[in-house]
Phi, psi and omega in degrees: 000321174295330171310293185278024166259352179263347200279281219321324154282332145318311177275341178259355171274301160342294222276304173306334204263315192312290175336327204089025171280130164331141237235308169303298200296358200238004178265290169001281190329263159348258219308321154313299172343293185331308189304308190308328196299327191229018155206147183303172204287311173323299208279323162314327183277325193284345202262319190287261177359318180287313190291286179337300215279337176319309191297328167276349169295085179183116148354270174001289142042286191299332200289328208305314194286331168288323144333288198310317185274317173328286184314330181285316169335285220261356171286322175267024163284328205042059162275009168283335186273331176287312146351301185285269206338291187345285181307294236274316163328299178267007174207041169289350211221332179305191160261114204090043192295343199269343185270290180329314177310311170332293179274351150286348186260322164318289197319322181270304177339293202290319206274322173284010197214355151068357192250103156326306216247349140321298205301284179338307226265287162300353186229300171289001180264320182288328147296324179300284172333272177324330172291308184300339153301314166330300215118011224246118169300155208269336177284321170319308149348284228272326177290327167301310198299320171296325175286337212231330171348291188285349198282010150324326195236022138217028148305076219284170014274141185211139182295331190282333181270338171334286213307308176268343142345305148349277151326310182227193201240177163086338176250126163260139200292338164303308185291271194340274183347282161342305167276340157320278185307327158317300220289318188275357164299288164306307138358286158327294173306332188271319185310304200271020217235314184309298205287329155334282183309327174286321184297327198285315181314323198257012184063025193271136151311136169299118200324182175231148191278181166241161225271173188285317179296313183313279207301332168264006120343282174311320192281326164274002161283323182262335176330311174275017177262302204299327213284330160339294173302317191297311179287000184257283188319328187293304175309340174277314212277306147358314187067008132041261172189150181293155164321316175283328176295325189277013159260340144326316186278300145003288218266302174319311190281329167284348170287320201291324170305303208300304173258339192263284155336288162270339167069048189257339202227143196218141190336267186000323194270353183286228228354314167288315158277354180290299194308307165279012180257322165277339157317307190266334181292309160266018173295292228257003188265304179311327184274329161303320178272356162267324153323290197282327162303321174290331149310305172283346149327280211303297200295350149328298207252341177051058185269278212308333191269269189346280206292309177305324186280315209281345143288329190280336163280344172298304182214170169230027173297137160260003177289287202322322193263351188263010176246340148289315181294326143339300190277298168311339157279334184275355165302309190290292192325329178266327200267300195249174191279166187295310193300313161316297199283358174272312177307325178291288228250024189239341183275350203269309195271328192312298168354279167341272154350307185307294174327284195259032144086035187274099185285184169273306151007256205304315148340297196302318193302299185292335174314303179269331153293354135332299188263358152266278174339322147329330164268352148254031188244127174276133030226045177218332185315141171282314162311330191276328187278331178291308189292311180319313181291337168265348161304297191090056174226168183257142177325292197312344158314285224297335185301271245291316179286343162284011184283310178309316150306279200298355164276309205297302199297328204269333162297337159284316166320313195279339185289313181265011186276327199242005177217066185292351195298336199282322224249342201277328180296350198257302164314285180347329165306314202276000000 
């Protein structure tokens, strides 16, 4: 029966999403199919129903809509160029000082707007041009910019850690945060180890400094943007207040940066971000309660019990099995966007995981970095075609200058898949 419940959902969620079909409806869809082999259409419509409205009944919840509006917030600021002068203070003088300004700018950008392709889009339409003045080849540009994109979305506050918090039992969204910031820290950090050795290799100039008034201008101009994060991470660690009040706290500071500080966001304009914030809030609401139908599809139907014997009868290595579950998310990862393919496949996979001495913690961290490296990965990633695109280069360039990123990144996957101890200590406080 499992078998032919993963053939029949798999192929009519593939056929619909091929079609253009919405990705919750084509999950809907799919996961009724599913239903029908082993129960009538009545009793199938009345368990899914139940099962959606079920899944939103949860506190956690609250954060999703608040993230969300913060991040729209602080998107209608225009804090990307104070951000970028910001970064630029501390690594203007290094070497490849400006490809660094890149991946610091993702990292704050991406992490308060929760968006890869924000980040890319806003930081990298403004840097790439600055590199190429520099002197900087322009695919090399474009490749800092594609590499350092995602580490935004796993930087909190990030929707994404929400989300599989959400998705499985056992992951607390305070340790995610937390390790969140070690994976986009480091991350960063591996991003930023290349373009140093590549800079030093070409000879690119170095920023020219600016006087001690400018920098201390600049640095009180980006201070309440940047501070945002210092205040979120302090307050969880602190114990404070919880992941969901600080999304509450996220949105008061940022109206408050927004309208009084920098004076960019003005009453008038709150209707229209309220307006695009419940747009995206029942996108990601919606897709959650479609989400959890497919769940009790699979585990009905024992799709999850399936997919679990057949790694564990392929080998019972736990390196083995954790470099397959490893290749099978970045595979998802090149094909669905992250927040979808974390609600299927993270409830398919924990299990697994679990079976060999596996936390939900240290899952979620590799996981989801997994499906973001997936999304900048050719030849279906988005992120790698968005970023080609804010460059104005063509894709079939951009492989040979990201194999160096793409080592770096991938030594980090692997650091936190088998060595969690590096990345685990800071959630662990928690």
């Amino acid at each position: 029966m499992a078998l032919e419940a993963s053939i029949i959902l798999f192929i009519v969620f593939a056929v619909l999403l091929f079609l253009g079909m919405p990705i919750a409806i084509s999950i809907a869809i799919s996961s009724l199919s599913t239903l029908l082999l082993v129960i009538p259409f009545d009793v199938a419509i009345f368990s899914s129903s139940q099962k959606m409205v079920a899944s939103l009944n949860s506190f956690s919840l609250v954060a999703i809509p608040f993230f969300v509006f913060s991040g729209i917030i602080m998107n209608n600021s225009g804090i990307a160029s104070k951000l970028v002068n910001f970064a630029m203070l501390f690594v203007g003088k290094v070497p490849g000082g400006i490809a660094h300004t890149n991946v610091l700018g993702n990292a704050l950008f991406g992490s308060m707007s929760s968006s890869a392709i924000a980040a890319s889009t806003a930081i990298g339409g403004v840097l790439i041009p600055e590199q190429e003045k520099a002197g900087y080849d322009k695919h090399f540009a474009a490749a800092v910019n594609i590499a350092s994109a995602p580490t935004g979305m796993i930087i909190p506050p990030s929707t994404a850690f929400i989300m599989y918090s959400l998705a499985v039992s056992g992951a607390s969204i305070s340790a995610l945060f937390l390790g969140g910031y070690l994976v986009g820290a480091i991350w960063c950090l591996v991003i930023m180890v290349v373009i140093y050795m590549h800079a030093k290799k070409n000879n690119y100039k170095t920023a020219e400094g600016i006087g001690k008034g400018e920098a201390i201008k600049v640095f009180i101009d980006a201070l309440p943007s940047v501070l945002l994060i210092v205040i979120i991470i302090g307050g969880i660690l602190t114990g404070l207040f919880t992941a969901i009040e600080a999304s509450a706290i996220a949105v008061i500071y940022s109206l408050m940066v927004s309208m009084f500080f920098y004076r960019t966001v003005k009453v008038k304009n709150l209707p229209k971000m309220l307006k695009e914030a419940f747009f995206v809030t029942g996108v990601i609401t919606f897709l959650l309660a479609t989400s959890s139908m497919m769940s009790f599809a699979m585990s009905f139907t024992g799709i999850p019990a399936a997919i679990s014997s057949l790694i564990l009868g392929i080998t019972s290595n736990r390196i083995v099995i954790l470099l397959l579950i490893n290749v099978i998310l970045l595979l998802i990862g090149m094909f669905m966007d992250v927040g979808p393919a974390i609600l299927i496949f993270a409830p398919i996979f924990l299990p697994v995981a679990q079976s060999v001495g596996i936390d939900p913690v240290h899952f979620g961290l590799f996981a989801i970095m997994n499906l973001c490296v997936g999304s900048i990965t050719p030849p279906v990633g988005t992120g790698f075609y968005v970023g080609s695109s804010v460059a104005d280069v063509k894709p079939q360039h951009m492989i040979k200058p990201l194999v160096p990123f793409y080592i770096a990144i991938f030594i980090v996957l692997l650091l936190i898949t088998f060595f969690p101890s590096l990345f685990m200590w800071l959630p662990n406080l928690a």
